[in-house]
N, C-alpha and C positions, 0 to 999 in steps of 0.2 A: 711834101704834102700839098696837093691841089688848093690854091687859094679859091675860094666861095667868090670873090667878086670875077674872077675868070669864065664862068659859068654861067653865071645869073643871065636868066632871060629879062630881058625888054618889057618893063612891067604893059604895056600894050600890047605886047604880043600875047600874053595869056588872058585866057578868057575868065568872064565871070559867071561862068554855068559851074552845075553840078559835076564833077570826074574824079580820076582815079590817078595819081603823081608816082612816077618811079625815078630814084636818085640810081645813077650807075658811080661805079670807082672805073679807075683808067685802065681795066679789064674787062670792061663792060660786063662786069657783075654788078646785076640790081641787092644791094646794100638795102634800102627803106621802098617799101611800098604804103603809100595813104591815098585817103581820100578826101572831100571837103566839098561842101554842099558852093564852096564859094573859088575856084581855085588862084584865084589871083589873088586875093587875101591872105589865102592859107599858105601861097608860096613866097609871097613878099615874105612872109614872117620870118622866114629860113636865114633872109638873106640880111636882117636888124642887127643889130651890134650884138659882135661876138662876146664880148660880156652881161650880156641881156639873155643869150640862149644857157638852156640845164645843160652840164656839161658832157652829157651823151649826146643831146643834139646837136653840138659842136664839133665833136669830134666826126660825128656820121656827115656834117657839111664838108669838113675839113678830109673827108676821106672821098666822097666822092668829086668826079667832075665834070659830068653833066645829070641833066635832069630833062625829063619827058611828061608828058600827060595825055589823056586818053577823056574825052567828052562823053558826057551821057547823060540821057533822057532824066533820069530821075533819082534823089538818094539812095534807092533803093536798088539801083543799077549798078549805083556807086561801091553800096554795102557788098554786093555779091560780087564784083570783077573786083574787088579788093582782095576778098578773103580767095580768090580763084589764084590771085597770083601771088600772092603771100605762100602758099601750099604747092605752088608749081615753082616758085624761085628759092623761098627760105629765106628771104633775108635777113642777114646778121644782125641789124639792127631794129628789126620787127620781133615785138612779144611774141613768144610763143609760149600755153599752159603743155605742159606735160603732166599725163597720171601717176601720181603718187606711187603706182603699181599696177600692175597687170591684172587686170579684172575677167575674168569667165562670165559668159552669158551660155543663154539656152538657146541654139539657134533651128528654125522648123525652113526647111528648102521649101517651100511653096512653089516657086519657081518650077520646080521638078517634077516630070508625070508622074512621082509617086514618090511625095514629101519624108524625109528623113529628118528626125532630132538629132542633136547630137549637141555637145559642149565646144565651146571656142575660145579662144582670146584673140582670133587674127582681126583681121581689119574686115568691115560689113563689106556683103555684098550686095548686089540690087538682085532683089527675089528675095532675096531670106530675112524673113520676121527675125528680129533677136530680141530678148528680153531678159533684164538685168540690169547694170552689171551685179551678180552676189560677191559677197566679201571674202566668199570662202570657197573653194571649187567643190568639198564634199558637204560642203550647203546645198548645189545645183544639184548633184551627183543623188543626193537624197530625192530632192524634190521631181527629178525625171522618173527615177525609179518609182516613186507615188505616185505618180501622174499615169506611168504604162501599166499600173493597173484597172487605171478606169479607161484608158485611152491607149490601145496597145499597139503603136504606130509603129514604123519601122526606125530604127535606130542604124542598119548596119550601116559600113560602106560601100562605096557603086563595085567592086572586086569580088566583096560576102554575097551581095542581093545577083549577081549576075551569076556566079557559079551556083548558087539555089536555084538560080532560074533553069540552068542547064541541067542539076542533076534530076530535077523534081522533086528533091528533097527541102524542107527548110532548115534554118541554123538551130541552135539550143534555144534561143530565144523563143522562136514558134512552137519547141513541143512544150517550153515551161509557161506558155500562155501571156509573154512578156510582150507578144510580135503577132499579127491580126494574118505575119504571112502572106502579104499579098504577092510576095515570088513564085510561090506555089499556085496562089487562084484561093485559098483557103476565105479570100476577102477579093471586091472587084476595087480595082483602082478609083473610081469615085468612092464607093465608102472608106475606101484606105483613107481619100483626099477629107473624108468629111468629119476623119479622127483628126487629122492633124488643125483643121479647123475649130473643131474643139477645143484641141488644148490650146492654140490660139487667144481662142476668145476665154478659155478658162485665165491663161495668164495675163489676159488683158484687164481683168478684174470683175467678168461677167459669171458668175460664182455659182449665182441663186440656185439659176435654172437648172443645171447639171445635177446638181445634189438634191433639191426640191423634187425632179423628176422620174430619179433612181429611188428617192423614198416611195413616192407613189408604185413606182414596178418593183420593189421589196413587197409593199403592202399586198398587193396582189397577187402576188405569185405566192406567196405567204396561203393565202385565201384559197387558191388552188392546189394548197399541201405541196406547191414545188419549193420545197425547203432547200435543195442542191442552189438555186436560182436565186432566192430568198436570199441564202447565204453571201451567194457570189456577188450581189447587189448591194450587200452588205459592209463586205470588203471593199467596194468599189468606193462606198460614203464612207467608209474610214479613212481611207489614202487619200482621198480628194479634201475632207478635212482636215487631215495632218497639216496639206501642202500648206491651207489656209491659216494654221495653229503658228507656222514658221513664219506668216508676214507679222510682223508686228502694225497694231493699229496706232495711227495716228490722228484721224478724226474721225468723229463721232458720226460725221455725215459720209454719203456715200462721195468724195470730192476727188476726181483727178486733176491732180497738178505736180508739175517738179516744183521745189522749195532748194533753191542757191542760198547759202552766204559766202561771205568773203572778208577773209583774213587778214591784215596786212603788217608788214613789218615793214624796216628799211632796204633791204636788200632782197627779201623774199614773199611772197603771197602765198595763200590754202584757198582753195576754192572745192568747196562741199556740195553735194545735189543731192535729195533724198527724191527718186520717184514715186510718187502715192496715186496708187489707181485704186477707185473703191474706198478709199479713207484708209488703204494697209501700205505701207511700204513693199515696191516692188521690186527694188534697187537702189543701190546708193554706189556712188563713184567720186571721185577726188582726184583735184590736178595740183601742182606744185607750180609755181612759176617766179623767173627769177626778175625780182622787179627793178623797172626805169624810175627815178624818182619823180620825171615829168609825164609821169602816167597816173591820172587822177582814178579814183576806186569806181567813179560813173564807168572812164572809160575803161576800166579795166572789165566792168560786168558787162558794154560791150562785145569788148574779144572772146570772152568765155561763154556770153552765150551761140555768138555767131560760130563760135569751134564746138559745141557741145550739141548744137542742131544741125549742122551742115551733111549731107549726105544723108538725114535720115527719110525713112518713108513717111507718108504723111503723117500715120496713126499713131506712131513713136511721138508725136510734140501734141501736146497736151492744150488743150483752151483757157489754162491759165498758167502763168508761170510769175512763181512767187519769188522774192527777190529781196535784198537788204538793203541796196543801193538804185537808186533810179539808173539805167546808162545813157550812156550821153545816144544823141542821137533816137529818143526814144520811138517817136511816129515812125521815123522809116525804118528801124529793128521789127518794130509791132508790123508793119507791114510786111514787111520779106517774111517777119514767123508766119502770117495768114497767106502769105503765098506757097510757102510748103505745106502748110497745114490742108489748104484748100476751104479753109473757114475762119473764123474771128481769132485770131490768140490776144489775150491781155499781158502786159507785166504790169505788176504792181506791187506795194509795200504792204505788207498786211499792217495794222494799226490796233488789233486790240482781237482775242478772242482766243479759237484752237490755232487757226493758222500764225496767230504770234508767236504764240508759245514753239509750236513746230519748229516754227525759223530760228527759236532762240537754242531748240537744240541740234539743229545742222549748223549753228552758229559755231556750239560746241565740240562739234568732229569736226568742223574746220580747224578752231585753233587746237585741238589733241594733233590732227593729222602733221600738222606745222612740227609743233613739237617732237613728235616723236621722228617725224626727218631730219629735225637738226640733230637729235640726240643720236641716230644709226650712223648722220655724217661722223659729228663728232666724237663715235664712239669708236668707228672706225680707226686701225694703228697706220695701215696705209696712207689712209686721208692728213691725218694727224702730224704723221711724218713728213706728210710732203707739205704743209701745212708752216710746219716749222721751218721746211727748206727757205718755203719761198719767202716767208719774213727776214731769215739770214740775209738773205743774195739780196732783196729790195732793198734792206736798212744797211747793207753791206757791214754788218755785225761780225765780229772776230770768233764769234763759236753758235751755235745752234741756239737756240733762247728755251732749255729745256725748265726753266722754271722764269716766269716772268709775273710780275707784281703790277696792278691798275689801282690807283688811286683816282675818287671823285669828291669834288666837294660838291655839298647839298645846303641851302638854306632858302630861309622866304625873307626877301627883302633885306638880306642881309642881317635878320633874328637868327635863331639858334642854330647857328654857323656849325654844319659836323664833317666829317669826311668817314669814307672808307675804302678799306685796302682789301683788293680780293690777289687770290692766287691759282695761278693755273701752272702746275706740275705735267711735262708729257702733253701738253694739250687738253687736258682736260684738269675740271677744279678740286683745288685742297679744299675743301669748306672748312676743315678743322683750322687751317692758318689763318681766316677770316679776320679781318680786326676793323674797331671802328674808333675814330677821334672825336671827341667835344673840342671845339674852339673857341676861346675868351678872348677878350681883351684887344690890344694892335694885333694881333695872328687877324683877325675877323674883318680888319676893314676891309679887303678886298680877295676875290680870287687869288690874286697870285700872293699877297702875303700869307694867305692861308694855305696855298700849298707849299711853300717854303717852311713854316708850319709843321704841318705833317709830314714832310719828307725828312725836316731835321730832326725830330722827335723819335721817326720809326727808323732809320739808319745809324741813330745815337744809343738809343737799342740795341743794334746791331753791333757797334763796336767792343759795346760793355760786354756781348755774350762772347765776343773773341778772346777775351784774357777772363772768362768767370771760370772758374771751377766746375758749377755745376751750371752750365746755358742752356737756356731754353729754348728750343729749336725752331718756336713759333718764332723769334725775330732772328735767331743766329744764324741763317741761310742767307746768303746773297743770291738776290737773282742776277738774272742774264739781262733781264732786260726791264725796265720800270717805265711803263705808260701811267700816263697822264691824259685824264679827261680836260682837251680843251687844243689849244692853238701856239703859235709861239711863245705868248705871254707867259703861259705856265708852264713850258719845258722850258723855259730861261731859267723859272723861278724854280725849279725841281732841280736845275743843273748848279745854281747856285750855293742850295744846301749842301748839295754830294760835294761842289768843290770846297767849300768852306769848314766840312769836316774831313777832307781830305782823301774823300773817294774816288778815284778817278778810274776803275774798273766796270762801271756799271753803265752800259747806254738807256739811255732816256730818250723817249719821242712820246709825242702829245697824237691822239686822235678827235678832230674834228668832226661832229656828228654832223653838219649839215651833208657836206660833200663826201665824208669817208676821208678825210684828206690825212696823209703821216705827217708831222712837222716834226725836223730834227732839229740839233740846236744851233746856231753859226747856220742858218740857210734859209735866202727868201724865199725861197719855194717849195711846197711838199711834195713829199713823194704820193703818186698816186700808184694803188695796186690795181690790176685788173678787177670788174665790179665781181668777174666768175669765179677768181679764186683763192683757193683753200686757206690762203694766208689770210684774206680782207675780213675772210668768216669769221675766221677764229679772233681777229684781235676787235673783228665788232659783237661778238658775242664776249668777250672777256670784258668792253668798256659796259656793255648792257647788264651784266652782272654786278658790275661796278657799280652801277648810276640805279640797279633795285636796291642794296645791300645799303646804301647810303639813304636813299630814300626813305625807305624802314627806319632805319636809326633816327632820319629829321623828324618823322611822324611820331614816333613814340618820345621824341624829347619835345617836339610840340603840343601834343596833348597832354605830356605833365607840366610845361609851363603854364598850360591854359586856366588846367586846375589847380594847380600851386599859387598864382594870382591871386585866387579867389579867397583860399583855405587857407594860407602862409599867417596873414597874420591875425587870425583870430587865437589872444590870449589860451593858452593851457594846453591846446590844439597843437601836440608834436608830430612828428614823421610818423612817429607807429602808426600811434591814433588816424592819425591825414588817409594812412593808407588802408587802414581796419576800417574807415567810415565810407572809401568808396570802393572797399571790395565788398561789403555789406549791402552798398544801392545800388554801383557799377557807376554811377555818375553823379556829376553836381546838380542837375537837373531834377534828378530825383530824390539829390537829398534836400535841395529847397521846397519840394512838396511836399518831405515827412511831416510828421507832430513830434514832437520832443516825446513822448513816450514813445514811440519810434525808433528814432535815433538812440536812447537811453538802453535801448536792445545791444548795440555796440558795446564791444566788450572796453574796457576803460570810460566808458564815456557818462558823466551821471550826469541829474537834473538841471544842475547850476552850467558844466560845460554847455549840455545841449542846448541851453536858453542863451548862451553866444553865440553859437551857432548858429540857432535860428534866429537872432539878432542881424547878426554879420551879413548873414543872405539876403534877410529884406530890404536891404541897402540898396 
């Protein structure tokens, strides 16, 4: 592996203008491409003590071994030959968002003497409008078909429109009134060109005037008893406002803007867009990406916008774009957006109103979208199984870990100390094994006595159900494998119980939330899994199960200590009664504000208690 000091430039040989750095490996594969308003700053940094860099940065130094840079006039020079050579190299070590799925648009060939609609999911081309992306393809599929009744352009391909050109005949489309025909002459190519203009500016969000205009020539053809016309106008404002019926409204005002959130976990991000032209939703799209930990949520809204704009025409990027997070590099993003744009674009936070609200529910398909990709990963038997392989081969375990047990301990400050135990069967969770511990006493003075604690406790379980008559199958299963939230400390202390009651079948490894790191037991250094795979998923979604399920249990034995404090010792005031008086108000709060005839509503509770009560509280 290339040593970093081998390579390092000559801090005076690099400059301090604004450019663009490319890291190669000793293939001269460009590995990282960045940029930096500063580059002799931004490249020193590379080269700081290797315990000072996130551990992806280390390795991406430690892989390559040279480095390059490229000068330029201004941030915004910087912004665009970054993203030009990120998309032309790929490098391994450069974000990249991916969509969630495959999204359909509506796309109109402008480009072409005689524009055609049609449905897509390929990559844009320059000349062709698209709009979307819709969620659903017989969502599009509807709203073309409604639209070619008011606007009855040509849909075929260049194969269908050429052989009508040749026979003189046109397809099915033009005799069912779907198609204006312009293969036949039935329409001249300008007005062909000035439907597809239409629906254009109809899905652009300019709405009024089509439909406003067609009531007016209903009205009057009406008048002149052309009721055939009348009708046909008729149909036309029906379809046209169906299409209108399927965008859903988001604000009140006529406002175009995209609206981003962004999602984030440890290993993975959701990033949502909702397009609003008009104040209706005209599209919405989602990307997945898998995340660096030295990648802050500014600069992540960065990358996603500079990948979510790039390549469009001007009239696709909107004059305001609404956002959850500022990104980093703001002025010169806003700049490059008004350079494509060819006019002002803002980003900014909304702070209070429709547009907050908006962002709090694209906030909300961000994190469904999230979820419902870990769940298709995880749901997965392929994924699953290879999942499992790769935790074997890593922890070099003696059999598959088809059923593996995570213990966490949860407490605040070392008060109402609890743990839980979750399980995952096949890769996916037993909720019904679920269990959780209170801990008193010396178990509570620290982490690891508390997991020694719970691991003697629930494995001493386990031996009783080995010689019971009738065992209960919630503890009498051995797993394959028992994680532990935490670092050496507590796989010492977890391995100390199993040996002390004389289990020496079970392995034990501790995971590390900072870094993702595996610690076995007898070993100064952890195993580290790849950040991409299937195995790291699964045993950091197993500790995050772990560390909610505990969490819950601390909160709920928290808040009845809080109010057990309070209520415990006032005279005559038992358990029933404690819990009859605050499912009756919901809280302490509220029961210091009744009046004793109030309280006296409570079933057990008469005059003489309640006036302790209401004694006791005004303390």
């Amino acid at each position: 592996m290339p040593e970093p000091s081998t390579y390092r430039p000559a801090t005076g040989s690099i400059p301090t203008s604004a450019g663009v750095y490319k890291f190669r490996d000793p293939d001269r594969r460009v590995i990282y491409v960045g940029k930096a308003k500063n580059l002799r700053n931004r490249l020193n940094s590379y080269f700081a003590n290797p315990a000072q860099l996130h551990p992806r940065t280390s390795t991406m130094v430690h892989t390559a071994n040279s480095v390059e840079w490229t000068v330029v006039d201004t941030e915004v020079e910087a912004l665009q030959l970054e993203w030009t050579w990120i998309n032309e190299f790929n490098p391994r070590f450069n974000v990249m968002f991916r969509d969630d799925k495959s999204y359909p648009y509506l796309a109109i060939t402008m480009n072409d003497e005689v524009p055609r609609a049609f449905i897509t999911r390929g990559k844009r081309r320059k000349g062709v409008k698209y709009f979307g992306p819709f969620a659903q393809v017989w969502a599009i599929k509807d709203t073309l078909d409604l639209l070619l009744k008011a606007f009855p352009m040509r849909t075929c391909t260049a194969g269908v429109y050429r052989r009508a050109e040749r026979s003189g005949r046109p397809c099915l489309l033009g005799y069912i009134d779907k198609c204006a025909a312009p293969c036949v002459g039935q329409i001249s190519k300008d007005d062909h060109r000035d439907l597809a203009r239409s629906i254009s500016d109809f899905m652009s969000g300019n709405t009024g005037r089509f439909i406003s205009h067609r009531q007016k020539e209903m009205a009057n053809a009406a008048a002149e008893l052309d009721y055939e016309r009348a009708a046909s106008l008729r149909d036309e404002i029906s379809a046209l406002q169906k299409v209108l019926d399927k965008s859903a409204v988001v604000l009140s005002v006529s406002a175009d803007c995209d609206i981003f959130a962004l999602v984030t976990e440890e290993l993975e991000a959701s990033v949502q867009v909702f397009h609003v032209r008009q104040g209706r939703i005209r599209g919405q799209r989602g990307w997945i990406i898998e995340r660096s930990d030295d990648h802050t949520p500014a600069e992540l809204t960065t990358d996603y916008l500079r990948q979510a704009y790039s390549g469009l025409d001007a009239d696709a990027i909107p004059k305001e774009i609404l956002v959850d997070t500022l990104p980093a590099d703001l002025d010169s993003l806003e700049a490059w957006l008004s350079e494509q744009r060819g006019s002002r674009v803002t980003v900014r936070v909304p702070e209070r109103g429709e547009k907050k609200a908006a962002l709090e529910t694209v906030a909300k398909n961000a994190k469904e979208a999230l979820i419902q990709h870990k769940l298709k990963r995880s749901s997965d038997l392929t994924t699953r199984s290879q999942a499992l392989k790769e935790i074997q081969e890593h922890l070099d375990l003696p059999e598959a870990p088809l059923r593996i047990e995570c213990i966490d301990i949860s407490h605040t400050q070392g008060s109402n100390v609890v743990a839980s135990l979750v399980v995952f069967e096949d890769g996916m969770a037993k909720k019904r094994d679920y269990r959780h511990f209170a801990i008193h006493g010396e178990a509570a003075a620290d982490d690891t006595a508390s997991m020694y604690d719970v691991v003697s406790r629930r494995f001493s379980r386990y031996l009783e159900q080995m010689t019971s008559e009738e065992p209960d199958e919630r503890f009498g299963y051995r797993p394959s494998l028992l994680v532990v939230d935490g670092a050496g400390p507590q796989v010492a202390a977890a391995t100390r119980a199993l040996n002390d009651l004389g289990i020496i079948d079970i392995s034990v490894v501790g995971l590390a939330k900072r870094l993702e790191e595996i610690w076995v037991p007898d070993d100064p250094f952890p195993v580290i899994l790849p950040r991409n795979s299937e195995g790291l998923f699964l045993m950091q979604r197993l500790r995050d199960e772990a560390h909610r399920f505990a969490i819950t249990y601390h909160r709920s034995k928290r808040a009845k200590a809080m109010t057990s404090s309070v209520l415990d010792d006032i005279p005559g005031l038992g358990e029933s009664r404690r819990t009859a008086l605050l499912r009756h108000f919901g809280s302490v709060k509220k029961v210091r504000a009744a009046t004793a005839e109030e309280i006296c509503e409570v079933k057990g509770i008469g005059p003489s208690l309640a006036a302790k009560i209401i004694a006791a509280l005004a303390d």
